[in-house]
C-alpha angles and dihedrals in degrees: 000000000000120000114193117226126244110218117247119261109235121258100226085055089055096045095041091055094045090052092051083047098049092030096051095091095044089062102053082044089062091073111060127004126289096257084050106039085044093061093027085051105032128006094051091063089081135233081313085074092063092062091044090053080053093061095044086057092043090054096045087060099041091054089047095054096049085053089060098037108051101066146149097228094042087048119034101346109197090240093053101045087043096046082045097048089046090059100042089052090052090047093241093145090164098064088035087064091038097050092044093054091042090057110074091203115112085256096056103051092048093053083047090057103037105038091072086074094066102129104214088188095064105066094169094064103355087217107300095165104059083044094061100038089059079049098053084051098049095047095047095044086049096043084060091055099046100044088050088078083045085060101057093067087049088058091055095045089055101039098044090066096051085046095066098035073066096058095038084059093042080053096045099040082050088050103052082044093064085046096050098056096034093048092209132069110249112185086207097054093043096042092087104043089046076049097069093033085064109041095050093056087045088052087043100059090035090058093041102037095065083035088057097051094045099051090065089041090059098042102047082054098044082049090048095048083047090049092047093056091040088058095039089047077058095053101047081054095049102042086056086048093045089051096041095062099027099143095049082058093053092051090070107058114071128236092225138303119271111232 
């Protein structure tokens, strides 16, 4: 079973879009003072602006938690993978299975489900198939689980923006209204209503721009931890094998050519 690998994102791409996202609001602030750029930023955006702050909270937990989540030691911690790979070598598919269920990573719970198909009667493979197999479902039945919380971030990429195509229409219906019951168009009078139009689009992109980026940063490094259990989930099966039918192994290299 062969997973390819997605490449890492890079690290300074990550933190370069999480310093626009969280500095964004700095920088407006530079112009005026707090109290100012608070009302002229935000404020002024209308009670759009509310849903669109939820989805910037939203978003801020949702990073952090990601953070947290994906892992290497929730995932394939280095102990586990070498105590593993020690037992398994040694064909001690038992304490494989007990030190995997007694671990609570993503590696350990799939050796933990997998490892029990281990056909003793078949030397010659020891039932790789049926292992891998279990591998292959518990991956794809994780996977599900763990990119829900991707997802989330995905959610708020593609609503933020939509949020704020609904306040640029609130502003512009305000605006012909105004328009409508003056009869003329007064700068003055319009300013405010093309005002909220503006900043909640602003708001909108600014929210969905840094969502967008780390999403695919999440997912290509939940799909590289996942890669990383599903090849060392390779290597435990093929280091019993290898021991199993070591002499037949043997056999085949040669001890040297006769000249």
């Amino acid at each position: 079973m062969n997973i390819t690998r997605a490449n890492k994102p890079s690290g300074a791409f990550a933190a370069t879009a999480c310093a626009f996202f969280f500095s964004a609001p700095a920088l407006l602030a530079q112009e005026a003072g707090s109290s100012n750029a608070l009302q002229k930023y935000v404020t002024d955006g209308g009670p759009t602006m509310i849903f669109i702050g939820l989805a910037v909270l939203a978003l801020i937990a949702f990073i952090v938690f990601n953070f947290m989540n994906l892992t290497q030691a929730k995932f394939a911690p280095v102990d586990l993978r070498t105590a593993l790979l020690e037992h398994m070598t040694s064909c001690r598919v038992r304490s494989a299975i007990e030190l995997a269920a007694s671990h609570p990573s993503f590696l350990g719970r799939m050796m933990a489900y997998a490892l029990p198909n281990i056909d003793a009667t078949r030397p010659e493979d020891l039932g790789r198939n049926a292992v891998e197999d279990s591998v292959a479902d518990f991956i794809v039945n994780e996977t599900r689980k763990q990119m829900a919380w991707v997802n989330y971030i995905g959610l708020v990429a593609q609503a933020a923006p939509m949020l704020g195509l609904l306040g640029t229409v609130i502003g512009m219906v305000q605006a012909f209204g105004k328009l409508a019951e003056t009869g003329s168009a007064d700068p003055a009078q319009l300013a405010g209503s093309i005002s909220v139009a503006l900043l909640t689009t602003m708001w909108g992109l600014i929210t969905a721009i840094p969502a967008v980026i780390m999403y695919f940063v999440f997912k290509n490094k939940l799909n590289n931890l996942i890669a990383d259990c599903a090849n060392t989930s390779e290597e435990l099966i093929n280091a019993s094998i290898q021991t199993v039918n070591q002499d037949a192994y043997l056999a085949k290299i040669p001890e040297g050519i006769a000249v």
